[in-house]
Each structure stands twice: as C-alpha cells, then as structure tokens.
C-alpha positions in Angstrom: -34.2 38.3 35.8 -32.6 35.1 36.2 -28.6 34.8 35.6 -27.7 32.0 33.2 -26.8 28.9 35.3 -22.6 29.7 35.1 -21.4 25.7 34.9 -24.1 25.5 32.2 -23.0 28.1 30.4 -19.1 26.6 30.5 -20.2 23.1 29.3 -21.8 24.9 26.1 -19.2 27.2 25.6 -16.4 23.8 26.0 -18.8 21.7 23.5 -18.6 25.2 21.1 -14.9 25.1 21.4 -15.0 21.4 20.2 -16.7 22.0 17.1 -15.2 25.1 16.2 -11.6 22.9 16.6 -13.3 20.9 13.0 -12.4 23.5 10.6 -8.6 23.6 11.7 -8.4 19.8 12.1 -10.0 19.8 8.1 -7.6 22.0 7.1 -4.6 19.6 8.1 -6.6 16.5 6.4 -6.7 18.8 3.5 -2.8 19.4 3.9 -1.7 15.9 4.3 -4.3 14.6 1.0 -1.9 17.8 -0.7 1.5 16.4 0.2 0.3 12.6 -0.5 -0.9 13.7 -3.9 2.5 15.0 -4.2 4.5 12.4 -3.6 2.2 10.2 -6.0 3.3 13.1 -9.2 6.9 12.0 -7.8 6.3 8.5 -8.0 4.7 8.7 -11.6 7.7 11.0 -13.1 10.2 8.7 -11.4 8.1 5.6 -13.1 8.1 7.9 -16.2 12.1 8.1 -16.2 13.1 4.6 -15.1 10.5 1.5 -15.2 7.3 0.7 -13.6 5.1 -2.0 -12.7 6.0 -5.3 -14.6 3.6 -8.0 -15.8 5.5 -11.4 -17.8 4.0 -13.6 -19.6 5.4 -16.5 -21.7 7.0 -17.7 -23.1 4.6 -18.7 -26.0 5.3 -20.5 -29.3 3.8 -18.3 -32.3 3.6 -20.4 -35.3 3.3 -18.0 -38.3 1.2 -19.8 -41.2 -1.0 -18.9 -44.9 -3.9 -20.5 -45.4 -5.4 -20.6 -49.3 -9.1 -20.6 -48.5 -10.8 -20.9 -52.4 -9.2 -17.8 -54.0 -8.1 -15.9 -50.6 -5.0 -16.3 -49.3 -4.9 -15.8 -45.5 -1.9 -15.1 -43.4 -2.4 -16.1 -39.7 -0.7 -17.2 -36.6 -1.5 -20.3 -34.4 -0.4 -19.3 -30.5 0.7 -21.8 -28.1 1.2 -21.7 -24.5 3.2 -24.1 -22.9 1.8 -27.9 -21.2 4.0 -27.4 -18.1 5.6 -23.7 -16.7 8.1 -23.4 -13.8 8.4 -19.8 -12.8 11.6 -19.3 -10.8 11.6 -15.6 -9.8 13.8 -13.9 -7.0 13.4 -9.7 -6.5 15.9 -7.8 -5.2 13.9 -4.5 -3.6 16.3 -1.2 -3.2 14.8 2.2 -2.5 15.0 4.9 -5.1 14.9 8.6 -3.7 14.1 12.1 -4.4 14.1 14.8 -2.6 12.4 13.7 0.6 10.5 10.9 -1.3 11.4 7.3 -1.2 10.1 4.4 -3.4 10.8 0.7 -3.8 11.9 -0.1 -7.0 13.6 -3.8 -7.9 15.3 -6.3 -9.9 14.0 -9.3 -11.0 15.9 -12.7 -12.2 13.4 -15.1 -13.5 14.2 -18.6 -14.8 11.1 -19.9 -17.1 11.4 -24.0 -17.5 8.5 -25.9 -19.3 7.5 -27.8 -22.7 5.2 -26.8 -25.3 2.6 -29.3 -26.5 2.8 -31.0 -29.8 -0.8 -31.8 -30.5 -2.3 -28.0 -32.4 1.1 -27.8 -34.4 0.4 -31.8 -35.3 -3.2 -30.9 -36.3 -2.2 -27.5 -38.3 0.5 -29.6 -40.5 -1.8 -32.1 -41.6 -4.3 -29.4 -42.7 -4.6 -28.8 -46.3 -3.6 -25.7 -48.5 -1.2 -24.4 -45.1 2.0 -23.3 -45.6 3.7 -22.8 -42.3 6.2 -19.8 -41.3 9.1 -19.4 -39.0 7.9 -20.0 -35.9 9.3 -17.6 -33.2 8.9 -17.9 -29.0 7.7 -14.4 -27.3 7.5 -13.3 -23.6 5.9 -9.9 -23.2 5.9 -7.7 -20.6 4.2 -4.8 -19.6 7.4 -2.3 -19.7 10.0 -3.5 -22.2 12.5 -0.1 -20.3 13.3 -2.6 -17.8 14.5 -5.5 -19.6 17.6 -6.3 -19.1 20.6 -8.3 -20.6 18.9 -11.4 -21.5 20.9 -14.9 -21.9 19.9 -17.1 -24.9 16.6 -19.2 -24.9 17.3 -23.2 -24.6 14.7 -24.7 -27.2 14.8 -28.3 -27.7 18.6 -28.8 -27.1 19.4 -25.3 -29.3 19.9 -22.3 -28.0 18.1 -19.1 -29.8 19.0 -15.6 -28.5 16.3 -12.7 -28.7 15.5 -10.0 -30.4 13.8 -6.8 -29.4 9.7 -6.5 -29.9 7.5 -9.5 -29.6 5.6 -9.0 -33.3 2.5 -9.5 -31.6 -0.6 -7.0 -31.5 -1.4 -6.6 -27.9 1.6 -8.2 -26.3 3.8 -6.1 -28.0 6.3 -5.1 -25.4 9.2 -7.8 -25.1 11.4 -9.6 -26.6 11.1 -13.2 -29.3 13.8 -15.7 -30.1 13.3 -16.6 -33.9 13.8 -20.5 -34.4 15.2 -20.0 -37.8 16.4 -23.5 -38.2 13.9 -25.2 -36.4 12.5 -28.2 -38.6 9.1 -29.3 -37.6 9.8 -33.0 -38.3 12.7 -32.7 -35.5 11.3 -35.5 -32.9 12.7 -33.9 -30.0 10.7 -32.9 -27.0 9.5 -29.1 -27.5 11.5 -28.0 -24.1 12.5 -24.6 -22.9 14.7 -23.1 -20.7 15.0 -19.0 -20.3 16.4 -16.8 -17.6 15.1 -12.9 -17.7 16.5 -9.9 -16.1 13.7 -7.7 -15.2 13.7 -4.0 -13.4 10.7 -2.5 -12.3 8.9 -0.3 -9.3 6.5 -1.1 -6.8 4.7 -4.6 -8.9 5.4 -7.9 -9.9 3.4 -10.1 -11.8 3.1 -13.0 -13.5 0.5 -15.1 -15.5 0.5 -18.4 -15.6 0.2 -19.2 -19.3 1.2 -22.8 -18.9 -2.0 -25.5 -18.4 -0.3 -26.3 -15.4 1.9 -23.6 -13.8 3.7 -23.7 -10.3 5.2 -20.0 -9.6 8.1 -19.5 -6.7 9.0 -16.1 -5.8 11.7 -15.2 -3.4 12.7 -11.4 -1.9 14.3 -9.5 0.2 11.3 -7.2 0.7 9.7 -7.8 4.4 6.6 -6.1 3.6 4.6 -8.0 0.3 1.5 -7.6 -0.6 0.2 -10.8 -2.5 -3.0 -10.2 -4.6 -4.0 -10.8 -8.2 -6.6 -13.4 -8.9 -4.7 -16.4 -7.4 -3.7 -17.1 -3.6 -0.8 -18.2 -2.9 -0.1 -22.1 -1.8 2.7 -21.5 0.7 4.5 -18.0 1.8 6.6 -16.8 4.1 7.4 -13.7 5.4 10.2 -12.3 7.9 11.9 -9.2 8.7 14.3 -10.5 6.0 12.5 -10.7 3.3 9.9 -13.4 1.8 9.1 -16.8 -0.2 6.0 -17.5 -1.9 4.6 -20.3 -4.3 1.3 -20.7 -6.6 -0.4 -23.1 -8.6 -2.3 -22.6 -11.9 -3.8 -23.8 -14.2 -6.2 -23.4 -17.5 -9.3 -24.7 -15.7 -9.1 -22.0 -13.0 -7.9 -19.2 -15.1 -8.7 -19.9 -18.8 -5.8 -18.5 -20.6 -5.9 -21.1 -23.4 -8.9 -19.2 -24.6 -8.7 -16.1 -23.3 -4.9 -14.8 -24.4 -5.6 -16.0 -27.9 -8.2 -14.3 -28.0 -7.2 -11.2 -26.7 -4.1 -11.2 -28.9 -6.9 -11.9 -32.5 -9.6 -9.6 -31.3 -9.4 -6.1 -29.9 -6.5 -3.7 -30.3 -7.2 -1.6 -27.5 -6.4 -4.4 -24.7 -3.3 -5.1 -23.2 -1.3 -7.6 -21.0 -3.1 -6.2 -17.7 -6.8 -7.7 -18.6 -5.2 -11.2 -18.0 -5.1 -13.3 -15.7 -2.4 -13.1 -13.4 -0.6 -13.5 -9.8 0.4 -10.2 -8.3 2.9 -9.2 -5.4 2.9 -5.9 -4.6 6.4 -4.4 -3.0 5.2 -1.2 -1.6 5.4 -0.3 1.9 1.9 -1.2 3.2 1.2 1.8 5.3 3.2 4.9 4.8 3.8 7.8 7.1 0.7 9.7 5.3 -1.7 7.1 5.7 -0.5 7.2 9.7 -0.9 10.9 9.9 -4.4 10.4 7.7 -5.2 7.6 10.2 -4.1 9.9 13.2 -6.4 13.1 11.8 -9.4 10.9 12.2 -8.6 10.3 15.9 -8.3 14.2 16.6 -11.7 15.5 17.8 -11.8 12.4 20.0 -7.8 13.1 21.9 -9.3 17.4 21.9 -12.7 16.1 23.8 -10.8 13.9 26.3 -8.1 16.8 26.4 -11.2 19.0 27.6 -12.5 16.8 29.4 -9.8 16.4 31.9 -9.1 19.9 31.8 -12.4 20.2 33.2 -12.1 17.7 36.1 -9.3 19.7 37.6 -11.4 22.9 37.4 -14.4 21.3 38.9 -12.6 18.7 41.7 -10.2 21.7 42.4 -12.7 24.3 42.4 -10.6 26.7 39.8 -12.1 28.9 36.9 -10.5 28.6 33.2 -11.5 30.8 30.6 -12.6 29.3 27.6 -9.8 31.3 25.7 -7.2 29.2 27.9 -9.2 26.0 26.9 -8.9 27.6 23.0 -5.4 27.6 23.4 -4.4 24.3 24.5 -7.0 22.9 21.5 -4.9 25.4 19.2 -1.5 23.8 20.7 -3.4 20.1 20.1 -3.6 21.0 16.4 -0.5 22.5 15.5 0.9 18.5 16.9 -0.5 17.1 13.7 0.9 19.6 11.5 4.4 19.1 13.6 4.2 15.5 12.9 3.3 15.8 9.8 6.7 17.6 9.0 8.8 16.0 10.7 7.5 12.4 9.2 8.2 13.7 5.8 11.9 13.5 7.5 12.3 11.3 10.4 10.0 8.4 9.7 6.7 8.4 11.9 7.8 6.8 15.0 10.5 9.1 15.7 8.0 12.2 14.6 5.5 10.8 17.1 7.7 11.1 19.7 9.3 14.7 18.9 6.1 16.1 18.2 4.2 14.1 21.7 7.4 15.2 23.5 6.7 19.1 22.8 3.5 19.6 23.1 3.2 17.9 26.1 6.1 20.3 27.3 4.7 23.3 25.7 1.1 22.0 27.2 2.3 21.2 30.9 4.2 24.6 31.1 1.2 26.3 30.2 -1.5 24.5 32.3 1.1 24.5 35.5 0.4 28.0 35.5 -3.2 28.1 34.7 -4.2 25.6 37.8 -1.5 27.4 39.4 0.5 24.6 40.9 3.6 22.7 39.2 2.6 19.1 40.5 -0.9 19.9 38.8 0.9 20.8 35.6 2.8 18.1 35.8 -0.2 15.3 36.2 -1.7 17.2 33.4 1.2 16.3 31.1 1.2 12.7 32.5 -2.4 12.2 31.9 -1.6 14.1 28.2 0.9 11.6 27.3 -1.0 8.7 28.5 -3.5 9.9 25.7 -0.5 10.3 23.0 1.0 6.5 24.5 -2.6 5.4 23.9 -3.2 6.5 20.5 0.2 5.8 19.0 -0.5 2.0 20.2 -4.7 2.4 18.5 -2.4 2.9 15.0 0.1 0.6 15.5 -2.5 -2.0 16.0 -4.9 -1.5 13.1 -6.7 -4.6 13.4 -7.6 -4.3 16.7 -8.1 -0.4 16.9 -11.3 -0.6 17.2 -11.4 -2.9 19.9 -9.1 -1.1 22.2 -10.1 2.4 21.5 -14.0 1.0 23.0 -12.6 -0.2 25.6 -9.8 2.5 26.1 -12.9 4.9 25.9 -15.2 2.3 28.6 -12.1 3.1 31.0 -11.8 7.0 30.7 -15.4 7.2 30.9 -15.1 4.8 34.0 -12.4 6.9 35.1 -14.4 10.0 35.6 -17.7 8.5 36.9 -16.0 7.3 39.6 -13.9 10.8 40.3 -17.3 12.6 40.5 -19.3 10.2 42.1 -20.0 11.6 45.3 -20.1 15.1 43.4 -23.0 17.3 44.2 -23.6 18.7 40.3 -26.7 20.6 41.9 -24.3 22.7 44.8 -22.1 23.5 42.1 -24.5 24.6 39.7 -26.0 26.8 42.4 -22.3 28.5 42.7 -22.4 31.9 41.0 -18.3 32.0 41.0 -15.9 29.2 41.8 -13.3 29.3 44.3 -10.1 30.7 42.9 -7.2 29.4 44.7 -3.9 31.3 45.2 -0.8 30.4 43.3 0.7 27.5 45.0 4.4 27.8 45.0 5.2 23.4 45.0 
C-alpha cells in the first residue's frame, strides 16, 4: 500500500491550519464590534447629559396676523427669511472624557449679519380684513441645552434681547426676540445683527435660510469632515485647525418654500429634513476602525507567516510539526487582541508598536529554537516585522492600500519563486523524512 506523499500531506495540513485560524480571528472582530458598540452607549449618555449635534437656522421674521375670511376668523403667521445672510462661525473643539473614552465636543460663537425683505410684509398690509400681530425674530436649533448666554439682537438700529422657545411648531427649540415696539410704518432698512453662543458634540450645521447666504467657519479642529448638501467654496485645513466658506442660495436649496412649509404642514418633522451645510468634528478614523481595518488583513499576514515558515523548513531541510506552526498562528492572534487593549489606552501607533515588538520577541525566541539556530530565529523576526512594518504602512495609507498591498503581495510572491527556482519539488516529494539537523550553537 502506498504511503501518503509526506510534503503533500504538510501542505494540506498548513492550508487546514489556515482555515481553522478563521474562527479565532471572528472571534476578535466580534470583540472589537463589542467594545465599539460600547463606546457609542458612552457617547449617547454623554450627549444625553451635556448637548449634541447642533443645527441653526435663522434668524427668521415671524409676522403673527388674523385674517376675517366671511364669518371665520383665522389666526396665521407669515414667515420670512432673510434677502442677504452672513454666517460668521468659529468652533472651539476640546475633548470630553470618560473612563477610557474620549469625544470631541465644542463651542461655537456665531455672528448672524443680514436684512429681511420688505416686499411679503408690504403685500400682507395692504390686504384687506388683516390685522397684524407682534412680529417676533426666531433662530432654532436642534438642542436648545447648549445655548448659551446670548447678547441682544440689533434690529433696525434697536436692540431686542431674547427669550427662551421659538413659538414655532417644528422649529421649536431656540430662542425669539419680541419686537414689541416695532412699528411697521418705520422706513428704516429691516437689518440684523446677532451673535450666538452655541455648545455642542461631534456636528455643526447650518442652513442657509437667507436667498443669498455666504457661510465662514473657522476651528481649531485639524480633522473636519465637511458634508451636508453643499460643498464648500474655499477650505483649509492644517494641523492647527481649519477655515471654510459656502455659498447658498434659494435656487439651489429651496428653503423659501420648503421651511414654510415644513413649519405649516406636518408636526412630526423637524429642523434635520432641511437643507443645510454640515461639518463634522469627529476624529475620522478611530483606533477601532484601525484594529477593524487590521482584522481584515489577518488571514493574509498568518498565510505569509506560514509561508515563510515553510521556506526555512524546505531550503534548510528541517521538519516542523504542524502543532509548532499552530502555535505561532495562536501567538499571531493573541497580537490583535494585545493591540486591541492597549489602543483603548495608548492610542494605536504606540499599541502597534508594543504589541509588533512582543510578538515578534515572543515569536523569534520560539522559532530560534524550533529551526535550531539563533541567526535563523533571528531572520525569522526580521522578516516578521518587515510584515508588521508593511501592514502598519497598508493602514496608514488607506487610499492607496490597495495598490501597495498588490504589489507588496507581486514581491513576496516574487520573493519566493526566485528562492525555489532551481528547487527540485519532485526529489523532495520522493523524501520519506527530511533531514533533521543538530542544534546549532551560533
């Protein structure tokens, strides 16, 4: 009976190993998805106790009027947004921790400059059977927790201070100014001029209510994300922080129409259905995304761990046991469980290093004996922390991973076709036991 080809029978046994290393390496994706989840219930009981994302918009002009329509008296409110907006904003981003948990949270002062049109309040006063109200000027925003000490509104050469609420339906978290001696036949240009205090966590946003709206923003924060649904005109970014500007306007996003409407029709929207320019102050890629994006790399660094192990048992002529190759995939995957630990602590850089550091220690001791030489060890744990060196740069370099992890793969596949060239794979296969050398003493 014929004996199962040995070399044949390792390769199978090496490719087994591989596979079985999934469940483990599943197990640690399952651990960092836990511990991210985690530090999301943090972040929404710490937005829960302070202030979280904020939205502003305004200021608009509510004109409160009643209307006799044949025996019905109707009460009613005509809204107007402003002809020209200046948003002045500048954040000031300073971490807010618990435990081991960090998150950005900010303050925000924002200077509002524009006029209000005179042209629907013209056309509502010369309407018959209207009685107008006491018009009042409202800026909403999404969590009324983080408003601030607010200075008193500039309104056509007066100055109005605010009250809590906006008396609106849907905008109705903010503050309004009541123009209580504000006489409609008063010639003056309807100009404003507001500054707002503003705290808030991870968002700022603002829409552009104005028919023509230019929005600056200034930070501190070197990491922004801008989004929403307008890009921005100018920005930039350094390691100090970050200056942005927009431009809006009611022909790209509709807001004369669609806040109105909004604000007259259903009860269940809110401010976040509009319009409106985002910049996100969160830190882009967090240590869990790195270990999540590191995870994915795993059965790829344990195959080209193998598969060096296995050119210095063939090119040297040595026999591993499969439960030695076991136990360096085992000492593999305990490195993403060290890392992610000591991330939760040390940042990921420095974890990277730690964690590379000893298993490549732990690793080389180990092999040095196994191949039974220390220089062989120690080219082992060279070649090992080439691999780590390589895939620490594949992460730092997201837009190009996939670009240098094909050609980093090209080489190491390069690499070996040329070591084994001149191999005879048949004489080897025909070997019932391979050569095991004595323990070198180098």
């Amino acid at each position: 009976m014929n004996r199962l080809n040995p070399l044949v029978v390792k390769v199978f046994a090496l490719l087994f190993l591989v596979l079985c290393f999934i469940i483990p390496i599943g197990m640690v994706q399952d651990l960092i998805r836990e511990r991210q989840a985690y530090q999301e219930q943090v972040a929404q009981e710490l937005t829960h106790s302070t202030s979280g994302e904020q939205t502003i918009a305004g200021p608009i002009l509510v004109l409160p009027y009643k209307q006799l329509q044949g025996k019905t008296l109707l009460e009613q409110q005509l809204i107007v947004l402003p002809e020209q907006l200046t948003i002045d904003g500048q954040v000031q981003v300073s971490p807010l921790k618990r435990a081991i948990y960090t998150f950005q949270s900010f303050h925000s002062a924002t200077q509002l400059n524009g006029t209000f049109p005179r042209s629907a309040i013209n056309a509502l006063r010369t309407q018959k059977n209207v009685t107008l109200g006491t018009p009042f000027v409202v800026i909403a925003v999404s969590d009324a927790r983080g408003l601030g000490k607010s200075e008193p509104m500039q309104f056509a050469g007066k100055a109005y201070g605010f009250n809590a609420g906006t008396k609106l339906r849907i905008l109705s978290q903010g503050m309004h100014a009541v123009l209580s001696d504000w006489r409609w036949d008063n010639p003056a240009p309807l100009d404003f001029s507001v500054k707002i205090n503003l705290s808030g966590s991870s968002r700022i946003s603002y829409i552009p209510v104005g028919e023509n709206t230019q929005l600056t923003l200034t930070g501190n924060w070197p990491h922004p994300k801008f989004a929403g649904n307008t890009v921005t005109q100018t920005r930039d970014v350094t390691a100090q922080g970050f200056n942005a500007t927009w431009q809006s306007n009611w022909f790209a996003n509709s807001l004369n129409t669609s806040l109105p409407a909004l604000e007259q029709g259903d009860a269940n929207g809110s401010i976040e259905q509009l319009y409106r320019i985002d910049t996100d102050l969160i830190q882009t890629v967090d240590h869990y995304q790195l270990n999540e994006r590191m995870v994915k790399y795993s059965m790829l660094f344990i195959g080209l761990t193998f598969l060096v192990f296995f050119m210095f048992e063939v090119l040297r002529q040595l026999r591993v046991h499969p439960l030695q190759y076991a136990l360096v995939g085992v000492a593999l995957t305990v490195f993403f469980v060290l890392l992610l630990s000591l991330s939760e602590h040390l940042g990921f850089n420095k974890a990277y290093a730690l964690a590379a550091l000893a298993c490549v220690t732990q690793i080389g001791f180990y092999v040095s004996h196994i191949l039974h030489s220390i220089k062989r060890g120690v080219g082992f744990a060279l070649a090992l922390s080439m691999l780590y060196a390589a895939l620490f740069a594949l992460l730092q370099t997201e837009d190009l991973s996939l670009l240098l992890g094909s050609v980093g793969l090209f080489i190491v596949v390069s690499v070996v076709m040329f070591a084994t060239r001149r191999l005879n794979w048949y004489a080897l296969s025909n070997t019932n036991a391979l050569t095991i050398e004595p323990p070198n003493q180098d």
